[in-house]
C-alpha positions as CSV (number, residue, x, y, z in Angstrom):
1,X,-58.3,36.8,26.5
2,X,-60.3,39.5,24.2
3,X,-62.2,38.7,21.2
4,X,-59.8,40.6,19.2
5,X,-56.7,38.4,20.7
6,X,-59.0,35.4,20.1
7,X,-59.1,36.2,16.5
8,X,-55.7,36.9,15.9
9,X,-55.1,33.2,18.0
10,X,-57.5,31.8,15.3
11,X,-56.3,33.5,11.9
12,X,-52.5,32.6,12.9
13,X,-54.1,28.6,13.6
14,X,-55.5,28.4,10.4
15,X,-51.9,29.5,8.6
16,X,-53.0,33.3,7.5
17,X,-49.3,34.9,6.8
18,X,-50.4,38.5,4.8
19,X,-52.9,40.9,6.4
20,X,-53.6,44.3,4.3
21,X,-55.3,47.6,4.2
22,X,-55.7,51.0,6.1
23,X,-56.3,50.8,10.2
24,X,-59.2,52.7,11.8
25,X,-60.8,53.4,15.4
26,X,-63.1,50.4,14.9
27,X,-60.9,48.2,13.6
28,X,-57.8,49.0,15.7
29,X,-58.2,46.1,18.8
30,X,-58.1,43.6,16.1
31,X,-55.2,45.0,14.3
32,X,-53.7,45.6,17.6
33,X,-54.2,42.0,18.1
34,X,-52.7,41.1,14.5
35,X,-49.3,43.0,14.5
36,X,-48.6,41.3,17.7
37,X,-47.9,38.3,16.0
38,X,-44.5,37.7,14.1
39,X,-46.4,35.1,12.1
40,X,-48.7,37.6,10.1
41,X,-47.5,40.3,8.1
42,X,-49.0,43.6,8.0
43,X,-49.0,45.6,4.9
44,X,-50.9,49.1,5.1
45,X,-51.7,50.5,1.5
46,X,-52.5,53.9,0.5
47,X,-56.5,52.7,0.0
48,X,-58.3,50.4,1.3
49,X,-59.5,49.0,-2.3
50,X,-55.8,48.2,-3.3
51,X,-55.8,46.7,0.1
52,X,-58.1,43.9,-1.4
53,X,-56.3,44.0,-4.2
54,X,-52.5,42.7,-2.3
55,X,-54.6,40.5,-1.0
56,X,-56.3,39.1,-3.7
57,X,-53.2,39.0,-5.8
58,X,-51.2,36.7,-2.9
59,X,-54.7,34.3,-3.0
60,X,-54.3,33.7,-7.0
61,X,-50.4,33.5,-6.4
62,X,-50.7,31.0,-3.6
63,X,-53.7,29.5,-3.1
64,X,-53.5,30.5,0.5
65,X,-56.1,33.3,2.2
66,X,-55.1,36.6,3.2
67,X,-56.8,39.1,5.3
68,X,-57.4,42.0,4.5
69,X,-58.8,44.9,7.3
70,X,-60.7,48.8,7.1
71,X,-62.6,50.5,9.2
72,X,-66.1,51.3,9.6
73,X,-68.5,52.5,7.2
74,X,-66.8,54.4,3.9
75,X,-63.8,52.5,4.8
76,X,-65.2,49.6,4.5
77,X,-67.5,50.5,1.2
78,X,-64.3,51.9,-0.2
79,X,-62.7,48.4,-1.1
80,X,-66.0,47.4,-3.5
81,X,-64.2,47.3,-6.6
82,X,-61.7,45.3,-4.9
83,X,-64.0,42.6,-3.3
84,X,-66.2,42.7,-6.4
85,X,-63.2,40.8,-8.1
86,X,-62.7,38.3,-6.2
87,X,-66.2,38.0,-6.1
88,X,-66.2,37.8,-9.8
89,X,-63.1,35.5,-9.9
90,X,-63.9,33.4,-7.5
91,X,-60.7,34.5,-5.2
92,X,-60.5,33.4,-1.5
93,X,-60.1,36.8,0.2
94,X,-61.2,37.1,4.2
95,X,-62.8,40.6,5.0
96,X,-62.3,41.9,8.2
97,X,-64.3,45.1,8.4
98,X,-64.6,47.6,11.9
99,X,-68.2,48.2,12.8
100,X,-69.6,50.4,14.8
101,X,-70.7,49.2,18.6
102,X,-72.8,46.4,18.2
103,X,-75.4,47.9,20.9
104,X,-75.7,51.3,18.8
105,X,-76.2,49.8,15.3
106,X,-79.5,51.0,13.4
107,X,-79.1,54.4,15.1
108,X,-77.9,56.0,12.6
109,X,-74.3,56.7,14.2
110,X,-71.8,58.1,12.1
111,X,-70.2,55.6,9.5
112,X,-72.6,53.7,9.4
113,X,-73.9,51.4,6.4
114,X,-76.1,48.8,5.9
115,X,-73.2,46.2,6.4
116,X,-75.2,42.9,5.5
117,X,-76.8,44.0,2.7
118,X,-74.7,45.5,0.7
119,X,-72.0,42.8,1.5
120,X,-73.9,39.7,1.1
121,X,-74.8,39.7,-3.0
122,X,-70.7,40.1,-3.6
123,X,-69.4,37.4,-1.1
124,X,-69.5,33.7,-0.6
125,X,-70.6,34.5,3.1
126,X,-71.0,37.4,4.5
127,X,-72.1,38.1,8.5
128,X,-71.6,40.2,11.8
129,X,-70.0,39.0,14.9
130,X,-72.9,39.4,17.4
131,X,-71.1,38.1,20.8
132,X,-67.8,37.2,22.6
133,X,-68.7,33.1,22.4
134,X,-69.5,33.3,18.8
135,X,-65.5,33.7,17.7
136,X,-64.6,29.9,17.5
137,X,-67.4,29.1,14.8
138,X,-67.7,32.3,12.7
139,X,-64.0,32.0,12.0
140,X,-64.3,27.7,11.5
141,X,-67.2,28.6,9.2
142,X,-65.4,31.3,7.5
143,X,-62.2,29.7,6.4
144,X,-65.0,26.5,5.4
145,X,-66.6,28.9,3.3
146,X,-63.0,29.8,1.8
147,X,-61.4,26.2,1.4
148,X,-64.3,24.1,0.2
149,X,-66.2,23.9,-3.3
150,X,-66.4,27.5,-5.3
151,X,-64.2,29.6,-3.9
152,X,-64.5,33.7,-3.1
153,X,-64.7,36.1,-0.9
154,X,-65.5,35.8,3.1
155,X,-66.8,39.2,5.0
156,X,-66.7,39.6,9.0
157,X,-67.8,42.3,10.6
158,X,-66.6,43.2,14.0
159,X,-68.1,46.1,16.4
160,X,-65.8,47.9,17.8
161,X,-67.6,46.9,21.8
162,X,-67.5,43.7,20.7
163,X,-63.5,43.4,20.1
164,X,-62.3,44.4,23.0
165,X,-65.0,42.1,25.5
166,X,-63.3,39.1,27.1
167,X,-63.9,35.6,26.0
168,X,-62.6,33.5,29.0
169,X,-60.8,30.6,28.2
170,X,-60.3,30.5,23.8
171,X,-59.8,27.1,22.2
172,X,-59.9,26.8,18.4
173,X,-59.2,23.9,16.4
174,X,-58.2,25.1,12.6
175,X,-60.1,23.8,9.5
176,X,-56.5,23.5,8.1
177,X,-56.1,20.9,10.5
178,X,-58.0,18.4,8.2
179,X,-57.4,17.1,4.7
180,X,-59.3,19.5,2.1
181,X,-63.0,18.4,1.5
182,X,-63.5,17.4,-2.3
183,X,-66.1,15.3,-3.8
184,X,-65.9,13.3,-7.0
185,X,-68.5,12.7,-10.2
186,X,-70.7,9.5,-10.3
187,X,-68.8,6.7,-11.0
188,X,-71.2,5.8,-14.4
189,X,-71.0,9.7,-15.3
190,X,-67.2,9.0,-15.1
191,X,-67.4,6.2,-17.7
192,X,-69.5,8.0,-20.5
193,X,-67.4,11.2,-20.1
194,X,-64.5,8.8,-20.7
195,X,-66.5,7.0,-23.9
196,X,-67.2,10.4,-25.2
197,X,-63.5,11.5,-25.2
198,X,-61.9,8.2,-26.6
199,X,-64.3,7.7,-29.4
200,X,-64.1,11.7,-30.5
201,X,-62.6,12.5,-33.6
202,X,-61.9,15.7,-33.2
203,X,-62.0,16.4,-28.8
204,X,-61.7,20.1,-27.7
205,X,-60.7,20.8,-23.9
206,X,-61.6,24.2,-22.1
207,X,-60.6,25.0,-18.6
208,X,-61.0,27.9,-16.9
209,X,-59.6,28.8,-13.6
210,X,-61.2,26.0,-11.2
211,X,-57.9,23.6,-12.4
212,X,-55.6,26.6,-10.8
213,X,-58.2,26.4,-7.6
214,X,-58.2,22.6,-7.5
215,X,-54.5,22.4,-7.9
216,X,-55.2,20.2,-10.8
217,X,-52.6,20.9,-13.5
218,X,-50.7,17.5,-13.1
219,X,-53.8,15.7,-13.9
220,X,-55.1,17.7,-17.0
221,X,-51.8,17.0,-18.4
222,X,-51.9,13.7,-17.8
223,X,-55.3,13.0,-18.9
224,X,-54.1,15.3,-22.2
225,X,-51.6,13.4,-22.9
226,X,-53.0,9.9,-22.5
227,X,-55.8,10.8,-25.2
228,X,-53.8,13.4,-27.2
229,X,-56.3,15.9,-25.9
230,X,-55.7,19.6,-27.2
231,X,-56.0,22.4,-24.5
232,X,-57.5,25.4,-24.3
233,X,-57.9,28.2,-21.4
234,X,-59.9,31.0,-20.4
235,X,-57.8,34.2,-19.7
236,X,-58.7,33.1,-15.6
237,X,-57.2,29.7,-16.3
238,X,-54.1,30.8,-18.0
239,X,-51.1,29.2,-16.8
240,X,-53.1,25.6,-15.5
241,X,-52.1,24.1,-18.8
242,X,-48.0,24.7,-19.6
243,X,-48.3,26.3,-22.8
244,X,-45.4,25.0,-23.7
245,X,-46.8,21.7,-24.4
246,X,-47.2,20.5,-27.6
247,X,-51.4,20.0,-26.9
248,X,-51.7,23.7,-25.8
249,X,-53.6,26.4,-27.6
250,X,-53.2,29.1,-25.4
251,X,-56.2,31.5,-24.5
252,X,-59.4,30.3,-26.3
253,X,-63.3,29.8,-26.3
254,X,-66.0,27.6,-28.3
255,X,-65.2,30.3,-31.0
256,X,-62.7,33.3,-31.6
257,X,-63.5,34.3,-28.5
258,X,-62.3,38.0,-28.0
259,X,-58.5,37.3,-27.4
260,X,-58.9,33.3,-28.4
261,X,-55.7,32.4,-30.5
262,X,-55.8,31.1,-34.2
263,X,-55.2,27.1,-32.7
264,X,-57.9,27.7,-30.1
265,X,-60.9,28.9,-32.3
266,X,-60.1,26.8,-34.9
267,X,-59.9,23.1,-33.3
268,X,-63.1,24.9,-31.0
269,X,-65.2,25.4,-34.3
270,X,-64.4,21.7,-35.4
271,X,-64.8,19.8,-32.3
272,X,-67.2,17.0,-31.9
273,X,-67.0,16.6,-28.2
274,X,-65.8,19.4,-25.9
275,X,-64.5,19.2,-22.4
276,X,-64.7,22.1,-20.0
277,X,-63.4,22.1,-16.6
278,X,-64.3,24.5,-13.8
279,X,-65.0,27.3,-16.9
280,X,-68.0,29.7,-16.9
281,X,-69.5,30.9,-20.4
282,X,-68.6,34.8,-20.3
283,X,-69.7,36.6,-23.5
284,X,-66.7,37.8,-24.5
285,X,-64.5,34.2,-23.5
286,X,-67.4,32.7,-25.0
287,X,-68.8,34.1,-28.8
288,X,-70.7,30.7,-29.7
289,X,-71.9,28.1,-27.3
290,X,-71.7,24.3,-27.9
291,X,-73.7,23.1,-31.2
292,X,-76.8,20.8,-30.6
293,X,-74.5,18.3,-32.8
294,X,-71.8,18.6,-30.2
295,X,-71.2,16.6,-27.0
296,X,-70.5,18.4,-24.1
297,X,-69.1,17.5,-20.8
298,X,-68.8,20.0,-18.3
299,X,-66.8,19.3,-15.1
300,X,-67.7,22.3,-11.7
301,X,-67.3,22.0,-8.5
302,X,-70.5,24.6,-8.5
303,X,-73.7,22.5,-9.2
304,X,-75.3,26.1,-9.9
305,X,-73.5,25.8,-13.1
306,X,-73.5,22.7,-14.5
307,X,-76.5,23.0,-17.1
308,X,-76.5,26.8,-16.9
309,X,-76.1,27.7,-20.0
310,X,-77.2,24.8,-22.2
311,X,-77.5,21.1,-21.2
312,X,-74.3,19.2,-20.7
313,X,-74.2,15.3,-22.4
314,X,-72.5,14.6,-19.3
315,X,-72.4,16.7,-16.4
316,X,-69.7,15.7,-13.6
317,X,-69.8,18.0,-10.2
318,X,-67.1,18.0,-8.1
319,X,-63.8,19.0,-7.7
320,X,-61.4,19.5,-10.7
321,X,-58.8,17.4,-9.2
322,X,-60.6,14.4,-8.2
323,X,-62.7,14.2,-11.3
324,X,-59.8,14.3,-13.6
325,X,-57.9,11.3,-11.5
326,X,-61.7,9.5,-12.2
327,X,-61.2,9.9,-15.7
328,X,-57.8,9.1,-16.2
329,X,-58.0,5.6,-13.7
330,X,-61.2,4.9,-16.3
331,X,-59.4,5.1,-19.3
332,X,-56.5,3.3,-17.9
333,X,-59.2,0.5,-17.1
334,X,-61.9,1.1,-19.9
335,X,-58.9,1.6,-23.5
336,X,-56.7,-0.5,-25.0
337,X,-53.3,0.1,-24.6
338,X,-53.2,1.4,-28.4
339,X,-55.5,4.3,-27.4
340,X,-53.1,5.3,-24.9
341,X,-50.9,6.3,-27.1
342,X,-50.0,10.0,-29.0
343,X,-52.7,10.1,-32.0
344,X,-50.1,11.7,-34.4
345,X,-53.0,13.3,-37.0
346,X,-54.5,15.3,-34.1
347,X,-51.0,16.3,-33.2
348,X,-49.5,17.4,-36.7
349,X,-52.6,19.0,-36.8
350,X,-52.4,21.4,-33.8
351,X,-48.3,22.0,-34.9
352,X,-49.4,23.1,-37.9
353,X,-52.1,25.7,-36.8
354,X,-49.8,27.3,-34.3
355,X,-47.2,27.6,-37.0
356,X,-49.4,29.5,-39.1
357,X,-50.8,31.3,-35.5
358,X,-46.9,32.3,-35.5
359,X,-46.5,33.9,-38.8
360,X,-49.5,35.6,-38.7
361,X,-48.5,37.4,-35.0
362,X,-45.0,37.7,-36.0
363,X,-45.3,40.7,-37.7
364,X,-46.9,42.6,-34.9
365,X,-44.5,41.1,-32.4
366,X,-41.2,42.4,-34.4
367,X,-43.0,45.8,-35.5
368,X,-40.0,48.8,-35.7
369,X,-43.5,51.0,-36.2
370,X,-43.8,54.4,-33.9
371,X,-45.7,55.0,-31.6
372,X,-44.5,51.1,-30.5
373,X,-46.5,48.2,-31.3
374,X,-48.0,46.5,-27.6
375,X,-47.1,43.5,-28.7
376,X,-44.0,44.2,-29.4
377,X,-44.1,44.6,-25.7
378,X,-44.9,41.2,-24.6
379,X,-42.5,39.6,-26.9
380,X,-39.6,41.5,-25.7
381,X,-40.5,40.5,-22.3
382,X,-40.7,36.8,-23.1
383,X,-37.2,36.9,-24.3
384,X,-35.8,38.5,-21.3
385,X,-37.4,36.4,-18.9
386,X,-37.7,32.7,-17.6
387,X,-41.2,31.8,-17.0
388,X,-40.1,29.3,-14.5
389,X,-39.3,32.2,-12.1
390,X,-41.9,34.8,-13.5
391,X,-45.3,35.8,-12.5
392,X,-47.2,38.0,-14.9
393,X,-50.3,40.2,-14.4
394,X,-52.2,42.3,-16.2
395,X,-55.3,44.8,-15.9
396,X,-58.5,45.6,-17.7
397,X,-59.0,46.8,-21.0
398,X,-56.9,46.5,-24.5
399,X,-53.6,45.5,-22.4
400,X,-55.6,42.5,-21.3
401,X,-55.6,41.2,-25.4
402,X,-51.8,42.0,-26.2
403,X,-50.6,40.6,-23.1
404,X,-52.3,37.3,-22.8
405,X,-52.2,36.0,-26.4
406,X,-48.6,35.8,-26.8
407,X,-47.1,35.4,-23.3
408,X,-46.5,31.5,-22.7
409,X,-47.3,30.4,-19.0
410,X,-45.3,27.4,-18.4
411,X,-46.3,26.5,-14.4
412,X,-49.3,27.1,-12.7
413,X,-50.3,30.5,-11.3
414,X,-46.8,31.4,-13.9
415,X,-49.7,33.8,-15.1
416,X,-52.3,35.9,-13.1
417,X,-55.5,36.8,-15.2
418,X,-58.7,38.2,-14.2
419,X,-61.6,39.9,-16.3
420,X,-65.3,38.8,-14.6
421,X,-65.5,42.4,-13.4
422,X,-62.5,43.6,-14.4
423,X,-62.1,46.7,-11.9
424,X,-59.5,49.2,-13.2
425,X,-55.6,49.3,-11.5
426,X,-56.0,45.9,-10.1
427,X,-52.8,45.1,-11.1
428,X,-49.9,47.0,-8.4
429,X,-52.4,45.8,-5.8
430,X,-52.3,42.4,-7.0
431,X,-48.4,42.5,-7.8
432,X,-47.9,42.8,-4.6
433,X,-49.7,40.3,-3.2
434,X,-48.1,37.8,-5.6
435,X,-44.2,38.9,-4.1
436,X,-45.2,38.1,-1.1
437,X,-46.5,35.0,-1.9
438,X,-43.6,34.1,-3.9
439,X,-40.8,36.6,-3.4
440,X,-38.1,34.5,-4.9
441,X,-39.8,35.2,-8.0
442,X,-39.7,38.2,-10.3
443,X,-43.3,39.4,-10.7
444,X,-44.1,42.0,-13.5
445,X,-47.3,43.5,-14.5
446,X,-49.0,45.1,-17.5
447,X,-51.4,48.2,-17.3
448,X,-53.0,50.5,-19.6
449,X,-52.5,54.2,-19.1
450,X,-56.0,54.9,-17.8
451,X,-56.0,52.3,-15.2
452,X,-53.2,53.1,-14.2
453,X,-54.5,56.4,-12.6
454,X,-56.9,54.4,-10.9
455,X,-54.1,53.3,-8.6
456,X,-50.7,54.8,-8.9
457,X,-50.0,56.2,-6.2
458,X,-50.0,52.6,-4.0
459,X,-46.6,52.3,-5.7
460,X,-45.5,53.9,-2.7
461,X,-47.1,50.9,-1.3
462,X,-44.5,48.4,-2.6
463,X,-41.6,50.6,-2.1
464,X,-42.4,51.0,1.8
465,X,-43.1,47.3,2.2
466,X,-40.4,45.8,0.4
467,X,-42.3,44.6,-2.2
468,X,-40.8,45.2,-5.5
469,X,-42.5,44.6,-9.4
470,X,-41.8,45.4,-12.7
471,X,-45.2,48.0,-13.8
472,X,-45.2,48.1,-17.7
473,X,-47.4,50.7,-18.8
474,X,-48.9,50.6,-22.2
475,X,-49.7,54.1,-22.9
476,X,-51.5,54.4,-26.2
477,X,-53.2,57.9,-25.0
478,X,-56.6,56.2,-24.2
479,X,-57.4,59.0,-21.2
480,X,-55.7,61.7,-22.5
481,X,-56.4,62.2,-26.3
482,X,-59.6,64.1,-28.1
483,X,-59.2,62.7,-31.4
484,X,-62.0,60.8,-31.0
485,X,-64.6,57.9,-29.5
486,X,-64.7,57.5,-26.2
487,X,-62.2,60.3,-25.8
488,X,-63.7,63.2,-27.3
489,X,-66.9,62.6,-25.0
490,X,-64.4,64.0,-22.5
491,X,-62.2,66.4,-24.3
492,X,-63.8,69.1,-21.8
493,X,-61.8,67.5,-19.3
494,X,-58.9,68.8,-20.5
495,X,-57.1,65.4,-19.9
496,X,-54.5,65.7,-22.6
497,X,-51.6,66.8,-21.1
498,X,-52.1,63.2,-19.6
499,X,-49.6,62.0,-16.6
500,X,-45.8,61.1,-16.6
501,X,-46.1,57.4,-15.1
502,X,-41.9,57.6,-15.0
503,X,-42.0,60.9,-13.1
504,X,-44.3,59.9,-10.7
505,X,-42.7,56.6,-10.1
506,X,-39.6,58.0,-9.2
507,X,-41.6,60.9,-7.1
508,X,-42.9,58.1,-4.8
509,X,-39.9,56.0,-4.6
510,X,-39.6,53.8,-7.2
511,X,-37.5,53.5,-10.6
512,X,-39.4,55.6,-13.8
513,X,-38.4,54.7,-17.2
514,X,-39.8,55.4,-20.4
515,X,-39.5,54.0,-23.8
516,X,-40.9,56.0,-26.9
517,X,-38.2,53.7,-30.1
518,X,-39.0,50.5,-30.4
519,X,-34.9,50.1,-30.5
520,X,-34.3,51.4,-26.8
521,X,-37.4,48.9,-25.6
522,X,-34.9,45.2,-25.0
523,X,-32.2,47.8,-23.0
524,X,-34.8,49.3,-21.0
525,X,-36.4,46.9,-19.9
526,X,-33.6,44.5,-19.2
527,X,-32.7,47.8,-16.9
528,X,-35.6,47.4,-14.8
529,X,-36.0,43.9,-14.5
530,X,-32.3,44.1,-12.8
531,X,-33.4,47.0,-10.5
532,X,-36.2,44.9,-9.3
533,X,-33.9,42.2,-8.8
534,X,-31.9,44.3,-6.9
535,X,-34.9,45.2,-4.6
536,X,-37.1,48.3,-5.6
537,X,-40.2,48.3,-7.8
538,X,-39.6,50.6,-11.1
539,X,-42.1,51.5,-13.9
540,X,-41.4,51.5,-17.8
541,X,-43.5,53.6,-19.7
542,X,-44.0,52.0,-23.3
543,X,-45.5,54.9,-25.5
544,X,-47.8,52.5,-28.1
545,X,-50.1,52.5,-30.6
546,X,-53.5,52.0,-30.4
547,X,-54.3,48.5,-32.3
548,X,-56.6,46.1,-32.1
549,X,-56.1,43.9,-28.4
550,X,-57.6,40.8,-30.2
551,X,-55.7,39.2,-33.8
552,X,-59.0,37.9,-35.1
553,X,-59.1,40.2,-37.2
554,X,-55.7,38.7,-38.5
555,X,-58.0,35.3,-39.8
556,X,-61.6,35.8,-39.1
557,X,-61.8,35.5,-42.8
558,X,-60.0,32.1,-43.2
């Protein structure tokens, strides 16, 4: 057997399913290896960045890895703003990357980079594959690296020599094989986090996206519900808290965070203790940090963050899933049976604040104003679709506030968000990773105009491979007018004639659409949500306004 049949024999062991990116001289025994296997399948993308992407998108989507392969050198450095995101996210991606021959290296051969270094600050574990009988444990260590504590990305590099040496006999026993390692909090941290939360009057909960990681839903709402707990999320953690639920605030922060909802910041400004699980403290998720009066119990698998960025009261490290069954078996042994039950102040309380969240939005969400309102958008979509079946994306920028604030999530990973580096046109990379992960489902994402450019033409991508999405474009102009900011800075560019995201949709294989009355925006996009059910990706272009992403300008005042 060959090191590059070895690793295929490995990757298929450890339950891999989705390998993507663009082939190469370097890489090519390995792939050879891959596509050999009817258990892995192989999607080739028009760059290797939305190669990381497909596979990013199926890791948020599933929880399972994905592989994703280049070549050497600028193949390899092309997928940075891909990797960077998971990075950022904390996404479990696997990196196969060509190399050139492992004997030549530091000779300055063509396509070559300095592979280590520039991998290793952007990836949970980065290394090169030095020799034949090294296989069995890089992998092991590799998928350890990507199933235990903080998730994120895993980079291998493989010479090209290297790939095609023979390893003798190959055995490989699969990490998957064993139960997932977690770890759970000290049992006494366990009880004063549980004191803390059952003698608060006024408890706050914020969770990022370490409850989707830790497969931890079921146990937030439980824990929620036993303590009439109200919940908050980051944009990352959307969808690990149904938003459905009568304790849910939707996106929010420790105050009016830059796409927080009315509930959120509100019961955030008030709170006496405040529970966070597997959340970081962005600056823009984040405006104010927890008061010196408050009590603060942070829950991370990563003990780098616990006390990062202000001491915790109680600090709990360990895994999301475990620590939230701690607290609920505590309360169930430490309260009274009354305290078990629904506090119904806190609970009129958070009905009444979304009712008024409600008629403050609902203006912007039934606008008849031209050029269309975005969220508008996002409300129409929500009417037209059962979140039970749906997976939502969307990408950087101003589509990132009218998306998330108003789309409810309902099941966990119902709703993709990212935004720690927030690379441009992640979204049809992603979308495609999240059909094949679930391809039952209908999967629709939201882009901006500009970052749309970034990646368009890899709608090609989903058309060849049979994975098909609903791409709403917001176009409010933002790369193409002069009128102003940002965009007269590059008026010499001559970039406003802007693009026809319709027309080239349909030029590369897909369905093009686009909506300029607010009237014709239900018809059209009931249109294209039936021609991706029937099998083919198609585009709407929504021509919008340009308005402020976040409503806290709505109530900052109140």
């Amino acid at each position: 057997m060959k090191v590059s049949e070895a690793i295929a024999k490995a990757l298929v062991a450890e339950g891999v399913t989705l390998a993507a990116g663009i082939s190469g001289q370097s890489i090519g025994h390995v792939l050879d290896a891959i596509a050999e296997s009817p258990n892995i399948k192989l999607m080739y993308a028009r760059q290797e960045r939305v190669g990381f992407d497909i596979c990013d998108g199926f890791a948020r989507a599933s929880g399972k890895v994905a592989v994703v392969f280049t070549d050497a050198g600028p193949a390899a450095a092309n997928l940075m703003g891909g990797l960077v995101n998971s990075w950022g996210d904390s996404v479990p991606v696997l990196f196969l990357a060509g190399h050139n021959d492992h004997g030549a290296t530091a000779s300055r051969q063509t396509k070559e980079i300095p592979f280590l270094e520039m991998f290793k600050p952007v990836s949970k574990w980065a290394t090169l594959l030095e020799s034949p009988d090294q296989v069995a444990n890089v992998i092991r260590r590799a998928f350890m690296q990507l199933n235990t504590g903080r998730p994120g990305p895993v980079v291998i590099g493989i010479p090209y020599d290297i790939s095609s040496m023979e390893i003798g006999d190959f055995h490989y026993e699969p990490v998957s094989s064993q139960p997932r390692v977690r770890s759970g909090a000290d049992p006494a941290a366990i009880e004063a986090a549980i004191d803390l939360l059952a003698g608060a009057a006024r408890p706050y909960v914020y969770t990022g996206s370490g409850i989707l990681m830790s497969e931890a839903s079921e146990e937030l709402v439980t824990l929620a519900t036993m303590l009439t707990l109200p919940v908050a999320t980051t944009i990352n953690g959307k969808s690990g808290f149904p938003e459905d639920h009568p304790l849910a605030l939707g996106i929010g922060g420790f105050a009016r965070a830059s796409y927080g909802s009315l509930p959120a910041s509100k019961l955030a400004e008030a709170a006496d203790v405040i529970l966070t699980v597997g959340c970081g403290f962005k600056k823009h998720a984040t405006r104010v940090r927890p008061s010196a009066t408050t009590k603060h119990i942070q829950v991370d698998v990563d003990p780098g963050e616990i006390n990062r960025d202000g001491m915790a009261t109680v600090a709990l490290a360990g895994d999301a899933r475990i620590i939230l069954q701690q607290l609920i078996d505590a309360a169930r042994a430490r309260l009274p049976a009354s305290r078990l039950s629904p506090v119904t102040e806190r609970a009129q309380e958070i009905a009444a604040l979304k009712a008024q969240w409600d008629d403050l939005s609902r203006p912007l969400l039934t606008s008849a104003e031209k050029p269309i309102n975005p969220f508008r958008v996002t409300d129409t979509l929500m009417r037209l679709t059962d979140p039970a079946r749906t997976i939502v994306l969307h990408d950087a920028g101003t589509v990132r506030g009218s998306t998330t604030q108003h789309y409810r999530a309902t099941r966990p990973r119902g709703f993709l968000g990212f935004g720690v580096e927030s690379a441009m046109g992640w979204t049809i990379g992603a979308a495609m990773g999240a059909k094949r992960a679930a391809p039952d489902d209908l999967v629709v994402a939201f882009v901006g105009d500009e970052a749309f450019c970034e990646t368009a033409l890899d709608l090609e991508t989903s058309v060849r491979n049979d994975a098909p999405f609903l791409l709403i474009v917001l176009n409010n102009r933002g790369f193409a007018d002069n009128d102003g900011g940002k965009s007269a800075r590059l008026a010499h560019a001559r970039f406003h004639q802007g693009i026809s995201a319709a027309k080239l949709a349909i030029t590369l294989g897909a369905h093009g659409h686009t909506v300029e009355n607010p009237e014709d925006l239900e018809t059209t996009l009931a249109t294209a949500i039936k021609q991706v059910e029937a099998g083919l990706t198609a585009v709407v272009e929504v021509k919008t306004a340009r308005v402020q992403a976040s409503l806290y300008r709505l109530w900052a005042k109140d």
